[in-house]
N, C-alpha and C positions, 0 to 999 in steps of 0.2 A: 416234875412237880409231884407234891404228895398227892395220895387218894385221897384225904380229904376237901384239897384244892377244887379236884375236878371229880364232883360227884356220880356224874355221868360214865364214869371210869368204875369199876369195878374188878375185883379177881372170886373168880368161882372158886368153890371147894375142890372143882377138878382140878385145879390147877389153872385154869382158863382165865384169859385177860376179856373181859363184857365191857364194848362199847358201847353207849346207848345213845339216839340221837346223834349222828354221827355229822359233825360240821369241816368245814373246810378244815379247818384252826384242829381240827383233829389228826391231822394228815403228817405224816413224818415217822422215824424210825423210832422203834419199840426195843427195850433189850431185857429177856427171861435169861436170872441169872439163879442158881442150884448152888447151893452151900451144905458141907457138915462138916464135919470131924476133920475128914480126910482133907477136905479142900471144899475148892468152888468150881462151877461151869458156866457160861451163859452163850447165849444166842441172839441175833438181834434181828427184829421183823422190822418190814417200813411197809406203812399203811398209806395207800396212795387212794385219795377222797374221789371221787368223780362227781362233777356237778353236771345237772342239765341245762342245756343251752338257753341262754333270752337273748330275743330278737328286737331289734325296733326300727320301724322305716322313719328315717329323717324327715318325709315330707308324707303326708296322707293322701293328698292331693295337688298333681301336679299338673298344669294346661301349657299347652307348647304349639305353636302354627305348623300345621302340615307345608312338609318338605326342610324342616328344623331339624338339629339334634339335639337330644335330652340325657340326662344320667341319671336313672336313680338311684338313689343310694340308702343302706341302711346299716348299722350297727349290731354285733353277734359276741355273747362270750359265753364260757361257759367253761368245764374243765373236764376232759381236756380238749382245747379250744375247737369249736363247732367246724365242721365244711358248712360253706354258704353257695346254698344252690336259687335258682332264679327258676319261674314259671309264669308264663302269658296264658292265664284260664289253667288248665289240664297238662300244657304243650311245655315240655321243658327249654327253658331260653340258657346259649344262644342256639340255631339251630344250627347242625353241623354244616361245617364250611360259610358261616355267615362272615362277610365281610362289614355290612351293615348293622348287626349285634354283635356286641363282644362283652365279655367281662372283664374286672379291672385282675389284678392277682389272686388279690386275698377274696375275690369274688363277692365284696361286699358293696360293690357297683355294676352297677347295667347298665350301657351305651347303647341308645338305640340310633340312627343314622337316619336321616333322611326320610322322618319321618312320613308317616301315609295317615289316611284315614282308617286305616284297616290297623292300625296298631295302638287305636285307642281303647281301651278297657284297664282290667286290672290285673295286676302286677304280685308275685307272692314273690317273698325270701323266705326261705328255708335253712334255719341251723339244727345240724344232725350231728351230737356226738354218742358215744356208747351208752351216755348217760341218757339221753332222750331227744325229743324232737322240738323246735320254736319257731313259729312262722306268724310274717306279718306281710300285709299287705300295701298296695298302692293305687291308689285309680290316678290313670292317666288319661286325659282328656285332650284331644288332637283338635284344633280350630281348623276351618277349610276356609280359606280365601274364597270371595264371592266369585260365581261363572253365568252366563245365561247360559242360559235353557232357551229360553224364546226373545233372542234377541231382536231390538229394534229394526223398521227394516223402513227405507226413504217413503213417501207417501206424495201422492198427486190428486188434486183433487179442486174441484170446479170453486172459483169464487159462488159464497153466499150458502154453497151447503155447509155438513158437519162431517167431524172425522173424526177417527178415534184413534192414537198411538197408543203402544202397547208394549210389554217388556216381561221379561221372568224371566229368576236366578233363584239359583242354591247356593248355599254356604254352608257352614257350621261356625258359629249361629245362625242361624236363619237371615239373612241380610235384608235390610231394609231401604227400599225401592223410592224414586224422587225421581220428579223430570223436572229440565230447567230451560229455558230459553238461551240464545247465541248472548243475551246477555249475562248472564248467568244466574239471572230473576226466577227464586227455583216457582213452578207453578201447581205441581203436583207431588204430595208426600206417600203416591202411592205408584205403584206399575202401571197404572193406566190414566193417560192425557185425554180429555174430551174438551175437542173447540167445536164450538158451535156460530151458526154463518159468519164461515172466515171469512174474511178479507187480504188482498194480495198484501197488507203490510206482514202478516202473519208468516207470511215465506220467510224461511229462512232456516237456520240448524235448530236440533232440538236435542238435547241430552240426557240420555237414561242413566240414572249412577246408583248400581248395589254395594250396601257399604254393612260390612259388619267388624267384630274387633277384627278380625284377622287380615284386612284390608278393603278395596275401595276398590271397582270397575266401573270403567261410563264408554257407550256407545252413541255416537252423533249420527244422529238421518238427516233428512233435509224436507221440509213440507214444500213442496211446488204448487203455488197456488195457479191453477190457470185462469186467466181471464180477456174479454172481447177488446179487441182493439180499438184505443180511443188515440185520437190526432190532441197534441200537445200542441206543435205547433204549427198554424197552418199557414197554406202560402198564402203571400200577398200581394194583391191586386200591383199592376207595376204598366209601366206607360214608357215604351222605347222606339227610338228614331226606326222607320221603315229600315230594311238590310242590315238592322243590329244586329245582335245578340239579345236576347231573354232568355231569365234565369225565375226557376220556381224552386222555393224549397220547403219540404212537407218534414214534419218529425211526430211520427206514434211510436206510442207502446202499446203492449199486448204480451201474454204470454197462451200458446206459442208464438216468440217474435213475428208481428206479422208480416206481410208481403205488401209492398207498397208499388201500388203501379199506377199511371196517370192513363185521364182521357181528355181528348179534345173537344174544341165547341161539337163536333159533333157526333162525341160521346165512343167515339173510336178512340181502341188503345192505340197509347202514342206508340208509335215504333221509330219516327224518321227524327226524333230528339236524342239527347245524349244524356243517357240515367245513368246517374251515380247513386250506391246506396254504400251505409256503413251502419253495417246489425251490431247491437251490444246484447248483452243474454235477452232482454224483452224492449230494448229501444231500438227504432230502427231511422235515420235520415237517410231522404232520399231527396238528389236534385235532379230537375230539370232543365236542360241547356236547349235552347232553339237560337239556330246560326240562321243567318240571315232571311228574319222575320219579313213576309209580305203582307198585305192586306187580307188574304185569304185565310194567316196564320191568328187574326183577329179572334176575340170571343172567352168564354168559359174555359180552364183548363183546373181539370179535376183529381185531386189527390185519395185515391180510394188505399183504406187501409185493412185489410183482410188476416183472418186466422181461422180456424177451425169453430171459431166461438160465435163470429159474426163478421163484421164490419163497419166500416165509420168510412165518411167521404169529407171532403172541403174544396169549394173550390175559389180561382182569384180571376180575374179579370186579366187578360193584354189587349192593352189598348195604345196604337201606332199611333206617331206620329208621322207627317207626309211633309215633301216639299209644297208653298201653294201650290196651288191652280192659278194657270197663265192670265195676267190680267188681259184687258184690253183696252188695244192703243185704238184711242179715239182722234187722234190729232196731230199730224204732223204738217209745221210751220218753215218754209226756209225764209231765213232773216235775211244771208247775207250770200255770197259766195262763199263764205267758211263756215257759217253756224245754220242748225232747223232747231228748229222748237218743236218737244213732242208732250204730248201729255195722255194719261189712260186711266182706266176705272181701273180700284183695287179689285182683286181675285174674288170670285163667289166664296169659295172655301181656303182659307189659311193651312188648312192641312193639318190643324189642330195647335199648331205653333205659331204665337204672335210674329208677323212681317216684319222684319227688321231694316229691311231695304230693295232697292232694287239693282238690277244690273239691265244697262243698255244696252243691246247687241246692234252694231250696225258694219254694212260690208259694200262692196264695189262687187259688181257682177262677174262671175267665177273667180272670185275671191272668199277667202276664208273671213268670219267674222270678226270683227274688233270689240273688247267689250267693255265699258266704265261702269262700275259701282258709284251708285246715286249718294251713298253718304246722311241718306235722310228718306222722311218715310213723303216728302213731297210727289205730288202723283204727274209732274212735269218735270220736265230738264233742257239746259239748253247744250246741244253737240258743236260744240266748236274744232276749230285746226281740219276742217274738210276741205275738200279741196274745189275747185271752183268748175261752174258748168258739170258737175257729174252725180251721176244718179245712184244714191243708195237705198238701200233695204232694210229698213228699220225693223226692230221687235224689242220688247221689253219684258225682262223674268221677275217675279216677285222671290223674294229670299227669307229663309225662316231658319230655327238652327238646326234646321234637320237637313237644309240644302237649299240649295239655287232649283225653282220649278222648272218647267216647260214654258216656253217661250212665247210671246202673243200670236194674235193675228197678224201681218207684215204689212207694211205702208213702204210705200216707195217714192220716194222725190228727190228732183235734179236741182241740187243749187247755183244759186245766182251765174252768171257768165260776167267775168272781168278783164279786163285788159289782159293781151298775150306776153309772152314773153319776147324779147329782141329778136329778128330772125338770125337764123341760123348760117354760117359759114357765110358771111357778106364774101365777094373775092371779085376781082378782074376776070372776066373770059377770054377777052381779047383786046388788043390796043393799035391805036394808030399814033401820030404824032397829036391828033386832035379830037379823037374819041376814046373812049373807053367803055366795052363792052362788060357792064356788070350784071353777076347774077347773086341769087342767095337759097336758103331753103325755107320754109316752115319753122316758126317757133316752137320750139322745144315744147312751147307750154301754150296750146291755143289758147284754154281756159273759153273757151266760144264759138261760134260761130264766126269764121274769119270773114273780114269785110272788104279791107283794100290794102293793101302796102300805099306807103309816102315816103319817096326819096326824093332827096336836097343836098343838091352839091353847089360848093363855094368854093373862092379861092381862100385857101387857109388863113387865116387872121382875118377875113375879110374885104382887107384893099378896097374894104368900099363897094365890092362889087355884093348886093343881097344875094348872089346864088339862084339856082334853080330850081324848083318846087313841083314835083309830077306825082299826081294821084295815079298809084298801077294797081290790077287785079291779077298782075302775073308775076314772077319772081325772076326777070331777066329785064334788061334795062340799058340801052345804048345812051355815053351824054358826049357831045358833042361838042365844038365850039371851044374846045379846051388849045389854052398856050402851054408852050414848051416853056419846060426852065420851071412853071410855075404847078407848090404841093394843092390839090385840091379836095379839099373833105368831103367825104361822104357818109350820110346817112340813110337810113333804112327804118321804120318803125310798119308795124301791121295793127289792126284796130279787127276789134271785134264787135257785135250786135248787141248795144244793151237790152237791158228789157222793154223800155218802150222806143227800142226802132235806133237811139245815138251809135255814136260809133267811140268805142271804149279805144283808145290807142296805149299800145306799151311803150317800152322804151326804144330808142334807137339804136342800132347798133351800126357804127362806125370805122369803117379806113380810112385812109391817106393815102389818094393818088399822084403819085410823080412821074409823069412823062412811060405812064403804062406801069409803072411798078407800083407794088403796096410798100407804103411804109408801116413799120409796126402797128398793130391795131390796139385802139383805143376804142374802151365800151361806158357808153354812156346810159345810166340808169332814169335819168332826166327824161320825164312823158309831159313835160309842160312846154312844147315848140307847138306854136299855134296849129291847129290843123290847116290844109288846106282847103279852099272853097272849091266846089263838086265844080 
């Protein structure tokens, strides 16, 4: 270019090239050239500009969560082009052998790693070239995640007082404190929960949560309300047959769960029953098992419910039921030789169970008893199918559903006397041509007091001839007068005493004599052949 071009450009009288204001745009080769006569010469300079470096950080301000990593970064030029150095305060970054700082190449970045609390402030870049120096900086702001400090800690504490939870943390921001309920009902927007006279619904978890940007912590206690044991459910009054089984069953709560133990009517721990319990965290059921319940097991049985805080009781009632009490037999009737008539007052006491019936016990002397259920609540009965002339021992049980009682007072009476049964073994003893020696035994079945035998012998079919007719008091018998050739029947019958004095006769029993032999025997059940006259 000409010198007029670029005014800034000058040539001294020395000879000298004056730059003035000297700009980048100035910068490049120069050529001094020497002319005359002879010739020319020239030379050529190159003017190399140097600028000072400018700096600019990308970001002024950068916030990042501790335990992050961050880059900063900034922008450098200048000519000839700047080194870009890095400083934390005073400290040149990175620091030698940092694995957690680095720089990028051209050193116009800084990595910090894993970030801390301790690496929060500010940040300078540095561009340095011959020309001069440019630095800018960076604040860097680290967040801390919320921590306690004075974390929540579980709480126990008496139904009806006050209690106070509690909590504290740090962060960076400051983090901001709330408690909430197991519902998650928050309750308090501050570090400290104040309940005042709890009650045991109040049990239960409670949550402290520090929340600031960098995140969110929550700790859960638990409020233990303790309170006196109260019976939910108590036993119930209960009414069982004597030598059952009774059962009582008690259910409290309480916290601490309490201890459930019974007493009896009098007011002694049970020990001779059979306790079951099943504890839940503050409920506790407890049963009562009593085996075969007596009279003496009667009365109050007590469910006492204990904790540290107090206790509560309830009690229920067993009340037996009994078999009656033995009526009494007012009346024993004999009707017949097979039937008495008995009749008797109902029992003083039922035994707490309506009588349902009765049962007659009657027996023969060292014999076991025989017994009929009455089928009705009649206070009489009539005993048939007994046997004749013989003496029994009456008694009568009244029955309820708890059992058949004890047995009456005893009556004793001998029924009617009836006609005997046939005598026994009729046979020949001895014979002649015209006697026969017969004998026999005792009826099987006196059913009386025996009176006489009457035997009657005929010639068989009759022939006209009526036979012979002899009242005996002895059981042997000669008949005489007898022909040959001819069968002649024989009978036998025995009579007993009735009641006013007659003489009851059974049946007869009968052979067939022929000439001293028996023929086959035939028995005759027939008690209607006249008697004979004494």
């Amino acid at each position: 270019p000409s010198p007029s071009s670029l005014p800034h450009i000058t040539q001294a009288p020395n000879q000298s090239l004056v730059i003035s204001g000297v700009s980048v745009g100035d910068g490049g080769p120069y050529v001094c050239r020497a002319t005359n006569t002879a010739g020319s010469e020239s030379a050529t300079f190159t003017l190399l500009v140097q600028v000072p470096p400018l700096v600019m950080a990308l970001e002024s301000h950068i916030t990042v969560v501790q335990g992050a990593s961050v880059t900063l970064r900034c922008s450098a030029s200048g000519a000839p082009p700047p080194t870009v150095t890095w400083a934390f305060g005073s400290t040149p970054l990175p620091p030698p052998s940092s694995t957690r700082i680095h720089t990028s190449s051209n050193g116009t970045a800084l990595t910090v790693g894993l970030v801390t609390e301790e690496d929060e402030g500010v940040y300078s870049c540095t561009a340095t070239n011959p020309a001069g120096t440019a630095q800018d900086s960076i604040q860097l702001s680290v967040q801390v995640p919320p921590s306690f400090t004075s974390p929540p800690v579980n709480t126990t504490v008496v139904e009806g007082s006050e209690v106070t939870l509690s909590c504290g943390a740090v962060g960076d921001p400051s983090p901001v404190l709330s408690w909430a309920g197991g519902d998650g009902t928050v309750l308090a927007s501050q570090g400290v929960l104040f309940l005042s006279s709890v009650g045991r619904s109040l049990a239960g978890p409670y949550t402290c949560t520090a929340t600031n940007a960098a995140g969110s912590i929550g700790a859960t206690v638990y409020l233990d309300v303790l309170f006196p044991p109260s019976i939910t459910v108590s036993p119930e009054s209960t009414t069982v047959h004597v030598n059952s089984t009774a059962h009582f069953s008690c259910v409290a709560v309480g916290n601490p769960a309490p201890l459930l133990t019974w007493r009896d009517p009098s007011s002694t721990l049970v020990t001779n029953g059979v306790l079951t319990s099943s504890p839940s965290s503050t409920t506790v059921t407890s049963t009562l098992t009593l085996p075969g319940v007596t009279g003496a097991d009667e009365g109050a049985y007590t469910c006492v419910a204990s904790n540290e805080l107090g206790e509560q009781s309830a009690a229920a009632i067993l009340s037996l039921l009994f078999p009656p009490d033995p009526p009494v037999l007012t009346q024993a009737t004999v009707l017949s030789p097979y039937t008495i008539h008995i009749e008797w007052n109902e029992p003083t006491n039922d035994g707490g169970s309506p009588i349902t019936g009765y049962v007659v016990q009657y027996s023969l002397p060292s014999s076991p008893p025989s017994s009929i259920r009455t089928e009705s609540l009649q206070r009489s009965f009539e005993l048939g199918g007994l046997l004749p002339y013989t003496s029994y021992t009456l008694t009568v049980s009244a029955e309820n559903t708890v059992g058949i009682g004890g047995p009456s007072n005893a009556l004793e009476e001998q029924t009617h006397p009836t006609a005997p049964s046939a005598p026994a073994n009729l046979q020949v003893l001895s014979s002649t041509p015209s006697t026969a020696t017969l004998t026999w035994d005792l009826p099987n079945q006196l059913n009386g007091v025996l009176a006489a035998y009457e035997l009657v012998y005929s010639v068989e079919g009759g022939g006209g001839d009526g036979g012979v007719t002899t009242l005996l008091f002895g059981t042997q018998y000669t008949a005489s007068g007898l022909q040959a050739g001819l069968a002649y029947e024989v009978r036998v019958r025995a009579s007993t005493v009735g009641l006013s004095g007659e003489a009851l006769w059974g049946p007869y029993a009968t052979i067939t004599v022929l000439d001293g032999e028996v023929l086959p025997v035939q028995t005759s059940s027939s008690s209607s052949a006249p008697s004979p006259s004494p």
